[in-house]
C-alpha positions as CSV (number, residue, x, y, z in Angstrom):
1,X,12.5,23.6,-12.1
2,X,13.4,26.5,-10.3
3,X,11.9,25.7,-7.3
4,X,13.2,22.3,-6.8
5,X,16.6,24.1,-7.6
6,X,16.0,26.7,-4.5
7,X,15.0,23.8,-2.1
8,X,18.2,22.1,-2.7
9,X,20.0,24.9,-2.5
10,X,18.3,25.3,0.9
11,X,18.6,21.8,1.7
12,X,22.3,22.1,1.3
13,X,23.0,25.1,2.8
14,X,21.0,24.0,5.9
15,X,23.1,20.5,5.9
16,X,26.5,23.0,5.5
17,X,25.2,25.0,8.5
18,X,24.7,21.9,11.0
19,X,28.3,20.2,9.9
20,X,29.8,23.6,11.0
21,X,28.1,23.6,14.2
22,X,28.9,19.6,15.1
23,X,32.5,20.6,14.2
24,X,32.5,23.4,16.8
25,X,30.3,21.4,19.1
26,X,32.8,18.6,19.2
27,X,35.8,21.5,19.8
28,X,34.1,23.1,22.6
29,X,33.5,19.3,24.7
30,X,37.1,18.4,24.3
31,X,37.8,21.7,25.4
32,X,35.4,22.0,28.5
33,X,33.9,18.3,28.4
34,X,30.5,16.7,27.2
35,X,28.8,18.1,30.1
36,X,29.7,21.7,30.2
37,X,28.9,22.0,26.3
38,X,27.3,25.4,26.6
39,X,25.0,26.3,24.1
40,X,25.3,30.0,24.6
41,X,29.3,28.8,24.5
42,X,28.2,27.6,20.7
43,X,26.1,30.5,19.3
44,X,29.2,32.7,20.4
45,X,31.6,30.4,19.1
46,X,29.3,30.6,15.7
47,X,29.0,33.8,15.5
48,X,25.1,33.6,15.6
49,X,22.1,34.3,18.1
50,X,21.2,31.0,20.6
51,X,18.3,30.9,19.8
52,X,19.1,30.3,16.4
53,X,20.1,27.3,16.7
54,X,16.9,25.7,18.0
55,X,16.0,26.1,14.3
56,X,18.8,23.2,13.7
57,X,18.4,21.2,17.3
58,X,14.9,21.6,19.0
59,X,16.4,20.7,22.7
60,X,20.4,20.5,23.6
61,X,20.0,16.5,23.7
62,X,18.9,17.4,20.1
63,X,22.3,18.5,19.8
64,X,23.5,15.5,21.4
65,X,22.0,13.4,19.3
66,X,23.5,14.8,16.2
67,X,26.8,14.2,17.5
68,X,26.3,10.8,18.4
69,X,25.1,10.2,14.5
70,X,28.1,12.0,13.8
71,X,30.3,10.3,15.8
72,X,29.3,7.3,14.5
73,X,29.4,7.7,11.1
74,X,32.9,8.8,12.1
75,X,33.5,5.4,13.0
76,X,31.9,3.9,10.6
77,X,34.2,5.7,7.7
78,X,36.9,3.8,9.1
79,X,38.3,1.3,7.3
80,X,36.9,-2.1,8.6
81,X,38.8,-4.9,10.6
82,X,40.1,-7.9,9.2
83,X,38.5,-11.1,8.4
84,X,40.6,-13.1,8.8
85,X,42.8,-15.5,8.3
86,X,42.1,-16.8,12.1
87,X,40.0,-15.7,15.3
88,X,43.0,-14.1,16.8
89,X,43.9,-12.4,13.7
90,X,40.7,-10.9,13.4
91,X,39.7,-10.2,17.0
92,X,43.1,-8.5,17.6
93,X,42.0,-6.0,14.0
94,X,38.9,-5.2,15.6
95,X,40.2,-3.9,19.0
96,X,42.8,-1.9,17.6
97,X,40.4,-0.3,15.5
98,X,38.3,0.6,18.8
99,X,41.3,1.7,20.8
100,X,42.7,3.7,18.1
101,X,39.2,5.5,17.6
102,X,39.4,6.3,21.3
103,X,42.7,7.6,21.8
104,X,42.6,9.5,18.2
105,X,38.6,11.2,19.2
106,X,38.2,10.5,23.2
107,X,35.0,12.4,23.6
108,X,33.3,10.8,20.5
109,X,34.2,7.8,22.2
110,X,33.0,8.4,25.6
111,X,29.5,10.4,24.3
112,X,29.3,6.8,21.7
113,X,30.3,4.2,25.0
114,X,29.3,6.0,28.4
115,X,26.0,7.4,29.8
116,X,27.9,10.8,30.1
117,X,24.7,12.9,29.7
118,X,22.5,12.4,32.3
119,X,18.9,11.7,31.0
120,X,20.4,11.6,27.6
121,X,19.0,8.9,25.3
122,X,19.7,8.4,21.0
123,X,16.7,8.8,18.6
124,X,15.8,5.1,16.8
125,X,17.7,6.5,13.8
126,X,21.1,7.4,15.9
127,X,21.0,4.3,17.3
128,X,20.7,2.6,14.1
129,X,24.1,3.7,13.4
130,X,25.4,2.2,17.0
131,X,23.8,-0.9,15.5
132,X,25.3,-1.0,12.3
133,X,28.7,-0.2,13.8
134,X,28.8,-3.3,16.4
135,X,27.3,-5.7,13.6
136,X,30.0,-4.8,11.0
137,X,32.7,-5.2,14.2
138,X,30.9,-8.5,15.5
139,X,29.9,-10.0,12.0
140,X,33.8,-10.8,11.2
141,X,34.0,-13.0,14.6
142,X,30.7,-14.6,13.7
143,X,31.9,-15.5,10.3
144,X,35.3,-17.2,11.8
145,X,34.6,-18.6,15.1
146,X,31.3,-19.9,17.4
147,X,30.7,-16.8,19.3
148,X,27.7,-16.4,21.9
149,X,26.4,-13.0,22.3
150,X,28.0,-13.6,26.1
151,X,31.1,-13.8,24.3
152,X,30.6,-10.6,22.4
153,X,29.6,-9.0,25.8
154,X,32.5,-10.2,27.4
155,X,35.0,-8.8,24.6
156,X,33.7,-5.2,24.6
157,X,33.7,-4.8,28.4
158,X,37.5,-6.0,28.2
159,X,38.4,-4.3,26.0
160,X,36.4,-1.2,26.6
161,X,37.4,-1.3,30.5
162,X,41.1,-0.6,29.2
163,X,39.8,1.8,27.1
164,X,38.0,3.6,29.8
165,X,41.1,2.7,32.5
166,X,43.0,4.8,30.3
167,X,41.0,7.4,29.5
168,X,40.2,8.1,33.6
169,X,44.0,7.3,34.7
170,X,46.2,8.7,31.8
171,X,44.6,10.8,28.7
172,X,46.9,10.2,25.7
173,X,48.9,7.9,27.5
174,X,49.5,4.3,26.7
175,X,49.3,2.2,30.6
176,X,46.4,0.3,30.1
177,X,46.4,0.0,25.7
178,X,49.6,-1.4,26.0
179,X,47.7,-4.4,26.9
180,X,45.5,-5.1,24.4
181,X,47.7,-7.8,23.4
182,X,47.4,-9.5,26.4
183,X,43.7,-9.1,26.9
184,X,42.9,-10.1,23.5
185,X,45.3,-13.9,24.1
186,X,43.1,-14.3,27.5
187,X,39.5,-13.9,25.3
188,X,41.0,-15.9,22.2
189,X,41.7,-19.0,25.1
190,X,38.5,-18.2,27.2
191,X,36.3,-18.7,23.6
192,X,38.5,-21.2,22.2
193,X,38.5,-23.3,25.1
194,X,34.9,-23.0,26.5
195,X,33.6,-26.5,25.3
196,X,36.3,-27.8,27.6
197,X,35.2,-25.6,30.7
198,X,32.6,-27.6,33.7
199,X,29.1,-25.7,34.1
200,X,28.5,-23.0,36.1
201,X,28.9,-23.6,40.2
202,X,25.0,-22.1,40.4
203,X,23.8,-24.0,38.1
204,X,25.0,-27.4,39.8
205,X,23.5,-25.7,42.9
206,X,20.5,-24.6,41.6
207,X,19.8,-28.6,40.3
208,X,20.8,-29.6,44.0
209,X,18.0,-27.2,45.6
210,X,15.3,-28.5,43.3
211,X,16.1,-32.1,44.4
């Protein structure tokens, strides 16, 4: 009894210990950026020798990898989009959730969306979470309209591209979010319409060749 007492008492002293440093991990990027998160800059922040914390991380993409779980669990404690009553309705819930994510935790978003690391790739289990995150935004558009996974591709590089315009151009501004509106009318027409559209110019050409 008393031992399984002390190993939870461990356990959650050791899970206590590595939310404190993800907290002060995430303060010191948005203060100096993704890439010049120091650890040495940590342990000092911490209050605790560096190499302590390879007793919590073994490598610092260790430590990246943590806050990538944790900045998508982040996410994922958000309150979900709509479902509906329409495509538009719903589309236009999910993309404010993004964009408000982004402009409320900008680092989370760009360690979550960009190749900021170099060499820097998440564990299977990290990426579960980036998996479960896009299914529970995707699964609402599914459910309410025919969407191709093209579709899906093409929605998060609009909508992520104003994201990122903004976060380059204007930190905490509002140039390029401002038009979220306006992007999410053009994809509600391009996937409502698409039955309608003519096939691809290659394709046609393609045929042609092969004759």
């Amino acid at each position: 009894m008393l031992a399984k007492q002390s190993a939870h008492w461990r356990s959650s002293r050791r899970e206590a210990a590595t939310a404190d440093i993800l907290a002060s991990a995430w303060e010191l990027a948005r203060e100096h950026g993704l890439s010049g998160l120091s650890l040495r800059d940590l342990a000092r922040k911490l209050g605790m020798a560096a190499p302590s914390l390879y007793s919590y991380f073994d490598s610092k993409h260790g430590l990246y990898d943590a806050m990538y779980a944790d900045g998508y669990r982040s996410f994922l404690a958000l309150d979900p989009p709509a479902t509906g009553p329409d495509f538009r309705t719903v589309l236009l819930s999910a993309s404010k959730l993004y964009v408000r994510f982004a402009a409320n935790e900008p680092v989370k978003w760009q360690l979550l969306n960009q190749r900021t690391i170099p060499g820097f790739e998440p564990s299977e289990e990290s990426y579960a979470l980036a998996k479960a995150a896009y299914e529970r935004t995707a699964a609402p558009l599914r459910a309410i309209a025919d969407v191709t996974q093209q579709d899906l591709d093409l929605i998060g590089a609009v909508i992520g591209g104003l994201i990122s315009q903004q976060l380059a151009n204007e930190p905490g501004g509002t140039r390029w979010m401002s038009l979220l509106d306006d992007a999410v009318d053009l994809l509600v027409h391009r996937i409502e319409n698409k039955a309608a559209r003519p096939a691809p110019v290659r394709g046609r050409r393609r045929k042609m060749e092969e004759a």
